[in-house]
DSSP file (Angstrom, degrees, kcal/mol; ACC not computed):
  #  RESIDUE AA STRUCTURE BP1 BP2  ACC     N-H-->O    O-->H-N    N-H-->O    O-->H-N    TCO  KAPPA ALPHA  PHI   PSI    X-CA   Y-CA   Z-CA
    1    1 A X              0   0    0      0, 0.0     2,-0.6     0, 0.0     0, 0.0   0.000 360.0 360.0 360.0 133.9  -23.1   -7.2   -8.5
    2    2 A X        -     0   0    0      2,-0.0     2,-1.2     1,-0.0    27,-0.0  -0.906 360.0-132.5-122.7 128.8  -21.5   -9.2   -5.7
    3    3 A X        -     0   0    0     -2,-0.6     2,-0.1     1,-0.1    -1,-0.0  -0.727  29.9-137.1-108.8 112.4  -23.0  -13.0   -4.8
    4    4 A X        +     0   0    0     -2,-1.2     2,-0.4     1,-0.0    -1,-0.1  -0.107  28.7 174.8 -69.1 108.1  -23.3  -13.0   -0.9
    5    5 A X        -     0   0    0     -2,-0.1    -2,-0.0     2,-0.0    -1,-0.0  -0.607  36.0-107.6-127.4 105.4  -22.2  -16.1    0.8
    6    6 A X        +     0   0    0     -2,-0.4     2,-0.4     1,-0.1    -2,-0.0   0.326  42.5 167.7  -7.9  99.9  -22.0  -16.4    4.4
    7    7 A X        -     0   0    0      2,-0.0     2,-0.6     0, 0.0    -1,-0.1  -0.995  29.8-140.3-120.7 143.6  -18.5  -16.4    6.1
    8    8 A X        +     0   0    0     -2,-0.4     2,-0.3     2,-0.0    -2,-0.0  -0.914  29.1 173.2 -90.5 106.9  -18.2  -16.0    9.3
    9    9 A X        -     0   0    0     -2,-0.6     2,-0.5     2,-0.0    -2,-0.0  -0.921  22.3-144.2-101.5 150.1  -14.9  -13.5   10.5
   10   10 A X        +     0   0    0     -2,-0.3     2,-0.3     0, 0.0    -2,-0.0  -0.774  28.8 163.1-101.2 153.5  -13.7  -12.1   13.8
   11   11 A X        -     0   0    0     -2,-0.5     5,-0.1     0, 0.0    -2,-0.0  -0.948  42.8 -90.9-150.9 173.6  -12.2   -8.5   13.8
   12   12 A X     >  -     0   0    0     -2,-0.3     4,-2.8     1,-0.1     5,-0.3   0.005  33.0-121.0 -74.0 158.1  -11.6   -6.1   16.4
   13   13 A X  H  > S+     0   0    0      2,-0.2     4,-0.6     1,-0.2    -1,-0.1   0.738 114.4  60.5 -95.7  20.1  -14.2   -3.6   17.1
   14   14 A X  H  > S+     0   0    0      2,-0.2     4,-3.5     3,-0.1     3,-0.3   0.845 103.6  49.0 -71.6 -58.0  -12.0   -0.9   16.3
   15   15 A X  H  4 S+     0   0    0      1,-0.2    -2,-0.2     2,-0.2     4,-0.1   0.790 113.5  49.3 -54.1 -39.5  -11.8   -2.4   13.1
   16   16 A X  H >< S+     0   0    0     -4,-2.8     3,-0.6     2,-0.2    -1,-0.2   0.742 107.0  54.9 -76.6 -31.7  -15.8   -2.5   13.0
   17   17 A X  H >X S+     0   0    0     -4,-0.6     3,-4.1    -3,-0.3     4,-2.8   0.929 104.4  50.7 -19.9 -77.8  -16.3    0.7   13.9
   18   18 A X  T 3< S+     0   0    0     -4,-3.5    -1,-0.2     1,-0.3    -2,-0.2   0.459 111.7  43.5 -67.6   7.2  -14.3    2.0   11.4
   19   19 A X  T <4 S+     0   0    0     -3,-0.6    -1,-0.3     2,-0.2    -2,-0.2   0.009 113.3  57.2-119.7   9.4  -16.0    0.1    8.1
   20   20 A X  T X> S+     0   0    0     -3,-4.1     3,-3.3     2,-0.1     4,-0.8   0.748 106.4  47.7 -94.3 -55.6  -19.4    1.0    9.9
   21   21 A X  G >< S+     0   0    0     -4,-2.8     3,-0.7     1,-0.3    -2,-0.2   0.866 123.8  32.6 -51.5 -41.3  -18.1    4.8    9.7
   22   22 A X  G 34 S+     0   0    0     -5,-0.4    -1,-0.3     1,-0.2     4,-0.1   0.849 100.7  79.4 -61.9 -33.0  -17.1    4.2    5.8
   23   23 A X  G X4  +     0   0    0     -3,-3.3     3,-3.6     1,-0.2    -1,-0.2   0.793  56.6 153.4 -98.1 -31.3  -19.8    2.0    5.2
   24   24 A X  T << S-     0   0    0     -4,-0.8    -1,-0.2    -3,-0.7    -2,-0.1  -0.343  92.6 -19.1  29.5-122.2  -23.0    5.0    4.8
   25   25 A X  T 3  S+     0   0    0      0, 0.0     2,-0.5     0, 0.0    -1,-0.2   0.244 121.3  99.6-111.2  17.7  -25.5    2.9    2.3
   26   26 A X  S <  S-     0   0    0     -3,-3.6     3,-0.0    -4,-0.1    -3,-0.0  -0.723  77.5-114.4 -94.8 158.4  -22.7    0.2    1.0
   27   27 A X    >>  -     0   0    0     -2,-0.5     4,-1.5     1,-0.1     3,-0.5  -0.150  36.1 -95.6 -69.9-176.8  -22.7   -3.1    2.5
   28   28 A X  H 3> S+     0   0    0      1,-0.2     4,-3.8     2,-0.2     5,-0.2   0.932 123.2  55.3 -80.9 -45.7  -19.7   -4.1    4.5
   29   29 A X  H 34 S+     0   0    0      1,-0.2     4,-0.2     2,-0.2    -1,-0.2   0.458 104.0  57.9 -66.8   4.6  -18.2   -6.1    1.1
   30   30 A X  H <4 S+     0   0    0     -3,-0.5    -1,-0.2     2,-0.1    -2,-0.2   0.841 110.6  35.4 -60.5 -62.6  -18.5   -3.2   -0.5
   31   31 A X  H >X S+     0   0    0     -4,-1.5     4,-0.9     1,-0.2     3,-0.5   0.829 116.0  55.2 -62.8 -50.9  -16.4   -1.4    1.7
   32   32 A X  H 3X S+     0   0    0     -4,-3.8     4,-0.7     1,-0.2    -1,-0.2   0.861 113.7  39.4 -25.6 -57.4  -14.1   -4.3    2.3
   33   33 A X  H 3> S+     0   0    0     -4,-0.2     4,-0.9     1,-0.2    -1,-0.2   0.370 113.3  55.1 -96.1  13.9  -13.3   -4.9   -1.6
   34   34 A X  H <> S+     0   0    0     -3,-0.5     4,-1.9     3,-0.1    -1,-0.2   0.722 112.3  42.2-108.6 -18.2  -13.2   -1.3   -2.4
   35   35 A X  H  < S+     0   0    0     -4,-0.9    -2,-0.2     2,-0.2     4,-0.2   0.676 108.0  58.5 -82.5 -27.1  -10.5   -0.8    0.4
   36   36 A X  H >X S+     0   0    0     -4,-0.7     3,-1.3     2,-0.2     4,-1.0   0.860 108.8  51.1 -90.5 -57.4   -8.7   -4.0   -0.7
   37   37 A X  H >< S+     0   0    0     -4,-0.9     3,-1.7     1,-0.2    -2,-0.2   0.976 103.8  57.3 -45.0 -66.8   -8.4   -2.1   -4.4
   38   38 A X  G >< S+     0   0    0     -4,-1.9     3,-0.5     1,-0.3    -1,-0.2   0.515  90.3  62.5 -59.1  -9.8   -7.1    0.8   -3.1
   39   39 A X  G X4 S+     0   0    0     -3,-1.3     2,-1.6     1,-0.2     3,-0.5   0.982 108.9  52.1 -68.6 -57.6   -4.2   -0.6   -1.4
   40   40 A X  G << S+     0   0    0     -3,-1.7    -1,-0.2    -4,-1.0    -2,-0.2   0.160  92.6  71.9 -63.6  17.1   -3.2   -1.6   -5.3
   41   41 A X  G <   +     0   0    0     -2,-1.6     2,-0.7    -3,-0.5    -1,-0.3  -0.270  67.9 167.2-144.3  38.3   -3.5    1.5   -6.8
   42   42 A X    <   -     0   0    0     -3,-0.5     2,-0.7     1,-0.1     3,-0.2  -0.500  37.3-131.1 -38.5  85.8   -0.3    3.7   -5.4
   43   43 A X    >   -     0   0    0     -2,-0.7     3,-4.1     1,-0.2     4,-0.2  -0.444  13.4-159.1  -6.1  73.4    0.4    6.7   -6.9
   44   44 A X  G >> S+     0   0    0     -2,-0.7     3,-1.7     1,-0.3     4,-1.0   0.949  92.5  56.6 -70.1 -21.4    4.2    6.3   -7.4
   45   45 A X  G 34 S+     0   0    0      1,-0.4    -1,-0.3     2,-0.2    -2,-0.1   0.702  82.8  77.8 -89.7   6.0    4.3   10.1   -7.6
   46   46 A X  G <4 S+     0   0    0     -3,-4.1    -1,-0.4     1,-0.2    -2,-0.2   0.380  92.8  57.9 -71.4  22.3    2.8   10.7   -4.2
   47   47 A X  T X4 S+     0   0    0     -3,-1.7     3,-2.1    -4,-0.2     4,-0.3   0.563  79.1 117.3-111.0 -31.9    6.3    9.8   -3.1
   48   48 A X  T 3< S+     0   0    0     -4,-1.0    -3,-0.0     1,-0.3     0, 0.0  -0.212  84.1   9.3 -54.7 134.7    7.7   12.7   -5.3
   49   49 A X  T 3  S+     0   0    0      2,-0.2    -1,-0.3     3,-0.1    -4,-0.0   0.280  93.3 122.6  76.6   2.6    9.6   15.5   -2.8
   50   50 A X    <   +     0   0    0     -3,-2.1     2,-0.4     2,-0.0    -2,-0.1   0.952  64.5  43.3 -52.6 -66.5    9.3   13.0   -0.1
   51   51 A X  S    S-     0   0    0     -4,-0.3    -2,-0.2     1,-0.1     5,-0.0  -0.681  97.1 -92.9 -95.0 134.0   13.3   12.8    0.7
   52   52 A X     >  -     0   0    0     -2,-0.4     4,-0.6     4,-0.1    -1,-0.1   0.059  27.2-117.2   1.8 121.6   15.8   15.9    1.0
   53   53 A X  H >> S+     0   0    0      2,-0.2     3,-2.8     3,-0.1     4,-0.9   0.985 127.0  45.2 -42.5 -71.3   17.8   17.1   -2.0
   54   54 A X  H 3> S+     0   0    0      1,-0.3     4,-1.5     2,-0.2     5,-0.1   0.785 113.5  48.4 -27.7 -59.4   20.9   15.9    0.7
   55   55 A X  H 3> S+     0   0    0      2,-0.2     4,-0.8     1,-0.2    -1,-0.3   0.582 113.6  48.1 -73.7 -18.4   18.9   12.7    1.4
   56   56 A X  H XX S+     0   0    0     -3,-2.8     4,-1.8    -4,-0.6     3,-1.2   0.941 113.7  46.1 -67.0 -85.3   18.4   12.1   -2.8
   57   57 A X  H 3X S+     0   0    0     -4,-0.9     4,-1.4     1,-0.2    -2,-0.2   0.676 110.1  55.4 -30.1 -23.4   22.2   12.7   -3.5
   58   58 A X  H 3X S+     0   0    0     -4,-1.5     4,-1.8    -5,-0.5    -1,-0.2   0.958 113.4  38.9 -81.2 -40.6   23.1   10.4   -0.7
   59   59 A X  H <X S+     0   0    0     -3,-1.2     4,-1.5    -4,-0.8    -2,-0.2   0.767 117.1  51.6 -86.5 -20.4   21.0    7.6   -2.2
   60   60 A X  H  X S+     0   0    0     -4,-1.8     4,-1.7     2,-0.2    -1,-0.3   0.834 103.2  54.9-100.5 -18.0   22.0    8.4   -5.6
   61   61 A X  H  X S+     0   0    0     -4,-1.4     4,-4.0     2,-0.2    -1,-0.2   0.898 112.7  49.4  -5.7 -61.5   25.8    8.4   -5.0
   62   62 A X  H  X S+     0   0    0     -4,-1.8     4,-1.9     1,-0.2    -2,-0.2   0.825 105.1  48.2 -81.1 -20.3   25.3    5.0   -3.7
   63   63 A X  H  X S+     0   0    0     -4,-1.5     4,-2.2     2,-0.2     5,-0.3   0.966 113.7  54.6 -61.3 -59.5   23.2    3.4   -6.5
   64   64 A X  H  < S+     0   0    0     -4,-1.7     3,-0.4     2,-0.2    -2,-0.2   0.860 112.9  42.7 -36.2 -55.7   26.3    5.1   -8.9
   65   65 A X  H >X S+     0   0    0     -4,-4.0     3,-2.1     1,-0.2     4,-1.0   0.953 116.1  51.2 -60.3 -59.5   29.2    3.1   -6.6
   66   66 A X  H 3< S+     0   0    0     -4,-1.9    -1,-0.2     1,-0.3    -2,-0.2   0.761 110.4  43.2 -18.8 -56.1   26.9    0.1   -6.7
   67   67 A X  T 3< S+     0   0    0     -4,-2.2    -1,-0.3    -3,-0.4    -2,-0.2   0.481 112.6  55.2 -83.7   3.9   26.3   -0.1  -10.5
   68   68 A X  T <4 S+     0   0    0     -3,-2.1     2,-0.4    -5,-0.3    -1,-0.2   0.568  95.0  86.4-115.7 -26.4   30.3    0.6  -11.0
   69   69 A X  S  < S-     0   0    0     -4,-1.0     2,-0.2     1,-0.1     3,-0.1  -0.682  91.9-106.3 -89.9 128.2   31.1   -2.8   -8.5
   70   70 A X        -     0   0    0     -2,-0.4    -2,-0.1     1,-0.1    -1,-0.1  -0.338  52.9 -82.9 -35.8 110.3   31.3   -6.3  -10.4
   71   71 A X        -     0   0    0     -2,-0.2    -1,-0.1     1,-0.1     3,-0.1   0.197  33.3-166.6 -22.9 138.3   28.1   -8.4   -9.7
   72   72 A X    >   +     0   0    0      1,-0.2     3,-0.8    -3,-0.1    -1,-0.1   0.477  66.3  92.7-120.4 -10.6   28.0  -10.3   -6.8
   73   73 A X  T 3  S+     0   0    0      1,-0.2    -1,-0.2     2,-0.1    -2,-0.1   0.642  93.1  43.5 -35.5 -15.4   25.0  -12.5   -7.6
   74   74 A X  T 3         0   0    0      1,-0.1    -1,-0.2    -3,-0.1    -2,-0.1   0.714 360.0 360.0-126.6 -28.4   27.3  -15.2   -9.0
   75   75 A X    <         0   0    0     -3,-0.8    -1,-0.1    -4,-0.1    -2,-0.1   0.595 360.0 360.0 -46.7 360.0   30.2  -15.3   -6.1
């Protein structure tokens, strides 16, 4: 249940367009806060196969040298 108070915002009418396309029989603050969730809700493992074996050994090489050099936090 959401309790509607009038704010007034500008957006583009790209942007209005595209929450009218979403929107079918929800209100726009439907659509808004349901879009607003979804940013927070990441999959870490849609990321999985995303880099190269190469491009995965390169990064993990360099995390190994990293963790093997004295902390520099403190210098």
């Amino acid at each position: 249940m959401y309790v509607y108070m009038t704010k007034v915002i500008s957006i583009s009418d790209e942007a209005y367009g595209r929450l009218k396309r979403l929107k079918n029989e929800k209100s726009f603050s439907e659509i808004i806060v349901e879009l607003s969730n979804k940013k927070n809700e990441i999959d870490l493992m849609s990321f999985a196969g995303s880099l190269s074996e190469k491009e995965a050994d390169k990064i993990k090489k360099e995390i190994y040298s990293e963790r093997k050099m004295p902390s520099r936090r403190f210098n």
